[in-house]
C-alpha positions in Angstrom: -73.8 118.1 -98.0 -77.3 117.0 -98.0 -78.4 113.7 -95.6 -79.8 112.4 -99.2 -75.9 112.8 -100.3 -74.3 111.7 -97.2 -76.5 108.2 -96.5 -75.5 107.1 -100.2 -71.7 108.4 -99.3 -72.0 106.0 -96.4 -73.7 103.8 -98.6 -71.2 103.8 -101.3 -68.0 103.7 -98.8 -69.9 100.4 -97.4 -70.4 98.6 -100.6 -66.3 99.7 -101.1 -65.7 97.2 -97.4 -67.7 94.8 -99.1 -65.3 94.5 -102.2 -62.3 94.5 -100.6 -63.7 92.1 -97.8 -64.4 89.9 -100.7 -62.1 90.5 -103.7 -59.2 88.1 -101.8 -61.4 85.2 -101.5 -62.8 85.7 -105.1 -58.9 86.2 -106.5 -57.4 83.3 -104.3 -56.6 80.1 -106.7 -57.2 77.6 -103.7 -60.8 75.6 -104.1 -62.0 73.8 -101.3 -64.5 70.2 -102.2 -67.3 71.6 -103.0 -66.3 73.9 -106.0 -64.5 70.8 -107.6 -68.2 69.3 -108.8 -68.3 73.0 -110.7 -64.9 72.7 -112.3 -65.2 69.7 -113.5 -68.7 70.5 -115.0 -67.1 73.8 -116.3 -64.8 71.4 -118.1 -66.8 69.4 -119.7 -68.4 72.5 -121.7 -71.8 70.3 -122.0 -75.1 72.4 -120.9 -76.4 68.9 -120.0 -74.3 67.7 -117.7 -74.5 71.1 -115.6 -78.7 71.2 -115.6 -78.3 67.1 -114.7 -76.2 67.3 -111.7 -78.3 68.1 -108.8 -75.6 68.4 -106.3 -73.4 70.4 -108.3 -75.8 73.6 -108.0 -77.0 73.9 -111.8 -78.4 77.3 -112.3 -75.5 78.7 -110.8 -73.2 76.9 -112.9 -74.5 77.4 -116.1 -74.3 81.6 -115.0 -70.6 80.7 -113.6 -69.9 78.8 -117.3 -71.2 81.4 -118.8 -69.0 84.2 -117.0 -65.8 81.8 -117.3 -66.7 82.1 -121.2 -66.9 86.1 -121.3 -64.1 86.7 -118.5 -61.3 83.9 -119.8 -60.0 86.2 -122.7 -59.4 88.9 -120.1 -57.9 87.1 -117.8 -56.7 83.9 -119.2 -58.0 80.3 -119.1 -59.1 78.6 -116.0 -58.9 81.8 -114.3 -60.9 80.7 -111.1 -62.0 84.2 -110.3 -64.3 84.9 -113.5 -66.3 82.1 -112.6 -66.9 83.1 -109.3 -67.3 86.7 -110.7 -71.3 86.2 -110.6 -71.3 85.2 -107.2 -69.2 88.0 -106.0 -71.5 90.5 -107.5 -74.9 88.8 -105.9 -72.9 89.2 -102.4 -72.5 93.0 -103.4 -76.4 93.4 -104.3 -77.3 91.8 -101.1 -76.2 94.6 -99.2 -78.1 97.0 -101.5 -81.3 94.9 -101.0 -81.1 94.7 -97.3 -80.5 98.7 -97.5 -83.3 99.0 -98.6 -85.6 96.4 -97.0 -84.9 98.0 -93.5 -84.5 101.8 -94.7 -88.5 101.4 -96.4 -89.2 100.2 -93.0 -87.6 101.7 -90.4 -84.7 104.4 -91.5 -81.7 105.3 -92.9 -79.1 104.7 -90.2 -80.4 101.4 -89.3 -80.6 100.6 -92.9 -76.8 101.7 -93.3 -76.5 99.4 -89.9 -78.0 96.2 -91.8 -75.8 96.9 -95.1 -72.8 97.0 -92.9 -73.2 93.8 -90.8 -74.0 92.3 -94.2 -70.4 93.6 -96.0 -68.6 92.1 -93.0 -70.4 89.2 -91.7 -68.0 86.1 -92.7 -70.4 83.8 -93.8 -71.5 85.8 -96.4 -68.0 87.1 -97.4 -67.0 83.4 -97.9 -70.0 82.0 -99.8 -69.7 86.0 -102.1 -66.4 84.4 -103.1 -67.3 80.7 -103.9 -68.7 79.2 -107.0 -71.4 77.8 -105.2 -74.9 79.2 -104.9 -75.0 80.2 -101.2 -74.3 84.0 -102.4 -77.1 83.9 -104.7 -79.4 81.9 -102.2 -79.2 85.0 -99.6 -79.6 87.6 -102.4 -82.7 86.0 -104.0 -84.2 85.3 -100.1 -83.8 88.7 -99.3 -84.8 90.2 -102.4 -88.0 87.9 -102.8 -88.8 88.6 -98.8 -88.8 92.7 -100.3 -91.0 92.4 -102.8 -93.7 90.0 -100.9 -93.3 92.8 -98.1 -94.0 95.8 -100.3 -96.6 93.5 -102.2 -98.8 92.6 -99.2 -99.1 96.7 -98.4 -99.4 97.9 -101.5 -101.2 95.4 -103.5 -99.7 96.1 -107.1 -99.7 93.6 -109.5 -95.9 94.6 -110.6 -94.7 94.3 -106.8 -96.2 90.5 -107.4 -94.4 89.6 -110.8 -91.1 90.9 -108.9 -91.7 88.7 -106.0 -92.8 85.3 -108.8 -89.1 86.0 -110.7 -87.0 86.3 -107.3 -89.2 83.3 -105.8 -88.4 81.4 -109.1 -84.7 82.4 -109.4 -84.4 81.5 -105.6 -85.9 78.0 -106.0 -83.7 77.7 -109.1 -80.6 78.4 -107.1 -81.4 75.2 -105.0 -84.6 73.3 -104.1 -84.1 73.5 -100.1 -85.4 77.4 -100.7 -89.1 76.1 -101.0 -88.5 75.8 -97.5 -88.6 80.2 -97.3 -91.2 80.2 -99.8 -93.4 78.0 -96.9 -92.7 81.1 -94.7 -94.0 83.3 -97.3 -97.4 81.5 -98.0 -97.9 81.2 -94.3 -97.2 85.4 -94.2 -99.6 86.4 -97.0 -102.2 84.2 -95.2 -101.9 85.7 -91.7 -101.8 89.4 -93.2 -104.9 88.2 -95.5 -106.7 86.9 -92.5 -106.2 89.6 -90.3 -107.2 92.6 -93.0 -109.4 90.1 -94.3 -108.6 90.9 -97.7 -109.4 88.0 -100.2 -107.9 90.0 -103.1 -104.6 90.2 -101.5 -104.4 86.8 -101.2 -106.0 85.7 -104.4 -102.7 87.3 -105.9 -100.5 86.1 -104.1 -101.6 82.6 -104.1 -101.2 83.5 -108.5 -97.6 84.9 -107.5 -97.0 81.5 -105.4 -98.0 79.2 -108.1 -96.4 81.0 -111.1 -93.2 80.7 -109.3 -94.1 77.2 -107.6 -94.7 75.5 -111.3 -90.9 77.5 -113.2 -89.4 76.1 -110.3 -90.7 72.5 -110.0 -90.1 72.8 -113.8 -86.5 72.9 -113.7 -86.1 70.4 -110.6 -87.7 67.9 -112.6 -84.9 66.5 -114.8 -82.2 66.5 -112.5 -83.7 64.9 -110.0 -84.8 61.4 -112.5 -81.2 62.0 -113.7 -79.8 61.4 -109.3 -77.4 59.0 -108.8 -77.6 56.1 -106.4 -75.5 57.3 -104.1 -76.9 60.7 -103.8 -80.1 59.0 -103.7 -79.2 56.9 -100.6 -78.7 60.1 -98.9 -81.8 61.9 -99.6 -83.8 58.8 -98.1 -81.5 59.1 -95.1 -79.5 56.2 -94.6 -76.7 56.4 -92.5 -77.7 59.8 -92.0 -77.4 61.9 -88.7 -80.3 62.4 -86.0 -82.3 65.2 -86.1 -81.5 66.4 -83.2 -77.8 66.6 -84.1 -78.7 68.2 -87.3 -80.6 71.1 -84.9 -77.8 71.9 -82.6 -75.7 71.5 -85.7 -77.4 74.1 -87.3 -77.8 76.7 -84.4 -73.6 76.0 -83.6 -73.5 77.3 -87.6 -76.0 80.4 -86.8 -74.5 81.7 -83.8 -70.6 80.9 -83.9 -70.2 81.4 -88.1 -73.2 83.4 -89.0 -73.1 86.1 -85.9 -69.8 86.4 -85.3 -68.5 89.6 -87.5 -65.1 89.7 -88.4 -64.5 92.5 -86.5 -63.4 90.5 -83.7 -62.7 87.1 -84.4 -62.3 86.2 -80.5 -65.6 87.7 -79.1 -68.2 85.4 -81.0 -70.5 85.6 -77.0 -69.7 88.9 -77.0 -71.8 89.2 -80.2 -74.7 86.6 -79.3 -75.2 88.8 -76.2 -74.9 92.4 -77.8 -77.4 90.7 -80.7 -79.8 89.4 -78.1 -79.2 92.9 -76.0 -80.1 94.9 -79.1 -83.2 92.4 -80.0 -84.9 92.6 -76.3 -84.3 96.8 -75.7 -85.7 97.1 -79.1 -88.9 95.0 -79.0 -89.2 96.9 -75.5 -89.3 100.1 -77.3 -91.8 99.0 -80.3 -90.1 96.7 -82.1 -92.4 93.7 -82.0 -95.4 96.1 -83.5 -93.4 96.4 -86.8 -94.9 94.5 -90.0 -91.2 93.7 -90.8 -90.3 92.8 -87.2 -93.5 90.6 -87.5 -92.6 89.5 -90.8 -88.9 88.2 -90.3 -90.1 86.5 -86.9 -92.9 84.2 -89.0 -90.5 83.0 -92.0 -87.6 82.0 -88.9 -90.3 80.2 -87.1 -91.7 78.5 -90.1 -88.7 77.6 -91.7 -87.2 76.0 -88.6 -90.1 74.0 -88.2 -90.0 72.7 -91.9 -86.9 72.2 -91.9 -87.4 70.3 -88.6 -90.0 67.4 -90.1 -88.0 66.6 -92.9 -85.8 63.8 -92.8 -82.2 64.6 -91.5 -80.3 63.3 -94.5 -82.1 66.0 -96.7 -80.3 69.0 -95.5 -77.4 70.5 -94.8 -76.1 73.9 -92.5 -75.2 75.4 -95.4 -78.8 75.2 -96.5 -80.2 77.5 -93.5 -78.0 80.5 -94.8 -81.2 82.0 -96.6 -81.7 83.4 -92.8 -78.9 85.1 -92.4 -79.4 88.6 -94.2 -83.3 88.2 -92.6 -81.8 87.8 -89.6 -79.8 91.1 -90.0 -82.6 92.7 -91.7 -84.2 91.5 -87.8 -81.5 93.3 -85.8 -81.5 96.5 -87.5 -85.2 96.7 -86.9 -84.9 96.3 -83.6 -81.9 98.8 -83.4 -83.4 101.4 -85.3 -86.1 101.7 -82.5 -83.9 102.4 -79.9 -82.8 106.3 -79.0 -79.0 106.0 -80.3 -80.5 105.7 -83.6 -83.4 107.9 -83.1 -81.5 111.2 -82.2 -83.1 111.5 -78.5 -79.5 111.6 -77.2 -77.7 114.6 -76.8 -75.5 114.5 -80.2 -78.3 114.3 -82.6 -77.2 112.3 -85.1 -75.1 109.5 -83.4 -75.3 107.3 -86.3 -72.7 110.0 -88.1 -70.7 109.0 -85.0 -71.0 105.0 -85.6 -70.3 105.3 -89.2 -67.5 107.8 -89.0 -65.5 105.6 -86.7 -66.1 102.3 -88.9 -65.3 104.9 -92.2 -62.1 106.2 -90.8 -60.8 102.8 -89.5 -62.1 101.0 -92.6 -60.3 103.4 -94.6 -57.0 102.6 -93.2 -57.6 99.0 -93.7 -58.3 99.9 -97.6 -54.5 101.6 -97.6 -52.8 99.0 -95.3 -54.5 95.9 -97.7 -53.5 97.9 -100.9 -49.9 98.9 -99.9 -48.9 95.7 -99.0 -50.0 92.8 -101.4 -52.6 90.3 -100.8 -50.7 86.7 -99.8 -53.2 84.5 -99.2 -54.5 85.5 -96.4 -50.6 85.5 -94.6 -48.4 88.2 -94.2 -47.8 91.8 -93.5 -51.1 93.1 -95.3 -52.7 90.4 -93.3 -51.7 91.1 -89.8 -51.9 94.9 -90.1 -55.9 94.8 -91.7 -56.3 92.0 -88.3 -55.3 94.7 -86.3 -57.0 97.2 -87.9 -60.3 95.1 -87.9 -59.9 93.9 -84.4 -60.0 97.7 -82.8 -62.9 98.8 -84.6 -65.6 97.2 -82.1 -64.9 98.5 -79.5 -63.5 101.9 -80.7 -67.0 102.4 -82.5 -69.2 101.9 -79.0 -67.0 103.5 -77.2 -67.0 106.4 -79.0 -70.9 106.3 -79.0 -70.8 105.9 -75.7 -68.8 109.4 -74.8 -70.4 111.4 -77.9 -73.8 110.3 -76.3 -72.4 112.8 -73.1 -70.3 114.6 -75.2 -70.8 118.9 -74.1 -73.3 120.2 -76.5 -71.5 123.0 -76.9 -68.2 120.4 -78.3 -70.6 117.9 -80.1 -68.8 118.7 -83.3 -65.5 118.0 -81.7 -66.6 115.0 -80.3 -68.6 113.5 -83.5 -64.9 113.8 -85.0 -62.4 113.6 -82.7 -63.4 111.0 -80.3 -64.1 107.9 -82.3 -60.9 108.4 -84.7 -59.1 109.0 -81.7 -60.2 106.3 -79.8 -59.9 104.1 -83.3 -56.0 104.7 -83.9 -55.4 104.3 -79.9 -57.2 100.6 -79.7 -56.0 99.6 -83.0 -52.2 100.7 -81.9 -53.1 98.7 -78.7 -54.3 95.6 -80.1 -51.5 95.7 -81.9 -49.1 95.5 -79.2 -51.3 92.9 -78.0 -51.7 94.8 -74.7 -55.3 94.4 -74.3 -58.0 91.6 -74.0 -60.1 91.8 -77.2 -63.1 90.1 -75.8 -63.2 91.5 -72.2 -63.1 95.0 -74.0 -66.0 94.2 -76.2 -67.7 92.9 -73.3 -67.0 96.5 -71.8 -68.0 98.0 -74.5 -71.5 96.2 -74.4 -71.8 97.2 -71.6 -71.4 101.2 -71.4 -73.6 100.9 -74.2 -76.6 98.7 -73.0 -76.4 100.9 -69.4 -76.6 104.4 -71.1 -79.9 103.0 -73.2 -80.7 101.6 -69.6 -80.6 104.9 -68.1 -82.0 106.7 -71.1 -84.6 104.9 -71.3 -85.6 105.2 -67.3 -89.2 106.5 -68.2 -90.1 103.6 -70.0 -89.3 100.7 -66.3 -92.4 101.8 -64.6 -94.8 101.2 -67.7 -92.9 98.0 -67.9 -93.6 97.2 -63.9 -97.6 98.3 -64.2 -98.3 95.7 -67.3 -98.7 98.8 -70.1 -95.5 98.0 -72.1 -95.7 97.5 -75.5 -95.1 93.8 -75.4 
């Protein structure tokens, strides 16, 4: 099989996670708050009163209406999941966009990296199944940071209308968005500046406006059409202080947004194999990438935006445009370290990586489609818990040993190892005869000690001032 056929096997079998990740929380009939604004605008059948309610995410419910309409024959009225259906499919493209964001960029297994943290990450499997417009928000953020990235190299006038219809589309899925779109402007002018290139800029300030005026276009209405009480809000009264909103906010990035499912116990372990992978990374070149670069000035500018507005305005929820950048960010930096570069012994660890998460995914597939979905209770539930809980620590281990594996067993080792070490954890873990955080922890750290020791030759650069940073 050619690596052209095996990266979109891989591809393919992570899109699969994705759906059946997702398909429960699309097919559940329980609704939380939030979605009741859209099913009671879905009721009412009147275009006007979804494009007037602000708060009830308009765009997104005149596409979920719509879907309702085409879907409810098929699957009977008031079937909850056919409105939802649009969102579910925007949480699928996501992970094709952030494929291929980082795999223009950097390479194929750290692309496959970024499209699997994406399928699994449970903020985005949550919003994927809601009929709110969080699912959307990420996929038109990521997909609008693409085109103004391929735009600002390349020039093209086509690359610029792509980036004006996901710009507009994004600030159509909710105003706080004009918040990313900051982060963009202040981009194209830093890249201008520095190739001091007045054409670039001159079209992107056209893409900026085009998409500045659709969107400002459709806010108009709704927001002359705002209630009192919503309109107490916005002006902040009774509102929290900003700095509660802040810690709020970075409580929602690091404990909801970072935390895979893999592991639902080990949310530090996480932070610090994130921040591990972010600093050995930027060591070995990292910070010199135009993506690195890119995804580090929208995060700046965006929390500084979002920062001087009044508190009332905004909500946690409203940040989780940065999450598939910030994944997009930690692929980068893990596709310049060796494990993903084939300077190891086993040449191609990231077969290793993605064979272990394959194998054990693939059980979870069978043990979830054996045993019917309750609801999140259940058999089918506590066997896919097990099943997700051992593959952490299975995968780096297994890295770990195939990165000394004998050359002369690498084959052996690339297959054997991880699915052994996969089906041994997971029978563990179920037994609940071992520590799941202490042996992520563990895991870390074989795995930040061999890139430690591989990566020996770069410490005295580092000591004399000639490191990259």
């Amino acid at each position: 099989m050619s690596s052209t056929w095996r990266r979109r096997s891989i591809l393919a079998a992570i899109v699969v996670v994705g759906v059946v990740d997702r398909w429960p929380v699309v097919a559940t009939e329980q609704t939380h708050l939030d979605e009741e604004y859209s099913i009671r605008q879905h009721d009412t059948g009147s275009l006007r009163v979804m494009l007037s309610e602000w708060y009830g995410h308009p765009f997104i419910n005149v596409i979920g209406y719509a879907s309702s309409r085409l879907f409810w024959p098929i699957a009977g009225e008031y079937a909850l999941w056919a409105a939802r259906f649009p969102n579910f499919l925007a949480g699928l493209l996501t992970i094709l966009v952030v494929f291929r964001l980082i795999h223009r960029r950097v390479g194929p297994e750290a692309a496959l990296f970024g499209a699997l943290m994406i399928a699994i990450l449970p903020q985005h499997v949550l919003w994927s199944g809601s009929m709110r417009g969080y699912a959307p928000l990420m996929l038109f953020a990521v997909l609008a940071s693409d085109y103004l990235f391929v735009a600002t190299e390349s020039g093209r006038a086509r690359d610029w209308v792509g980036y004006s219809a996901a710009a507009t589309c994004e600030i159509w899925t909710h105003p706080v968005s004009g918040v990313l779109l900051i982060g963009h402007f202040v981009y194209l002018g830093i890249v201008s500046l520095w190739n001091r290139n007045r054409r670039l800029f001159a079209g992107g300030l056209i893409a900026f406006s085009v998409a500045g005026i659709l969107g400002v276009a459709f806010w108009v209405t709704p927001l002359f059409l705002i209630d009192n009480q919503l309109a107490q809000w916005i002006r902040g009264d009774g509102s929290p202080r900003m700095e509660d909103f802040f810690f709020n906010t970075l409580y929602w990035a690091v404990r909801k947004n970072l935390s895979p499912p893999l592991c639902w116990h080990a949310e530090s372990s996480y932070f610090v194999a994130l921040v591990a992978i972010c600093v050995l990374g930027s060591l070995r070149g990292a910070i010199r990438d135009r993506l690195y670069q890119m995804v580090v000035v929208l995060s700046v500018v965006s929390w500084l935006v979002l920062e001087i507005n009044p508190p009332g305005l905004f909500d946690p929820r409203y940040v989780l445009f940065l999450l598939p950048l910030h994944v997009v960010f930690v692929a980068v930096c893990l596709g310049y370290l060796p494990i993903f570069r084939g300077e190891y012994r086993c040449s191609r660890l990231g077969d290793v990586l993605f064979g272990t998460l394959g194998a054990v995914a693939a059980v979870q597939l069978l043990a979830m489609g054996l045993v019917p979905w309750s609801g999140g209770e259940g058999p089918s539930h506590a066997v896919a818990s097990w099943l997700i809980r051992g593959i952490p620590w299975s995968a780096i281990a297994g890295i770990f040993l195939a990165c000394w594996w004998p050359v002369s067993s690498r084959r052996i080792g690339m297959m054997t190892v991880p699915l052994g070490l996969a089906l041994l954890m997971t029978l563990l873990m179920a037994l609940d005869k071992l520590a799941t955080t202490d042996t992520v922890y563990a895991g870390i750290g074989l795995l930040i000690v061999a890139e430690l020791i591989h990566s020996r030759d770069l410490w005295p650069s580092v000591l004399k001032r000639r490191c990259v940073l």
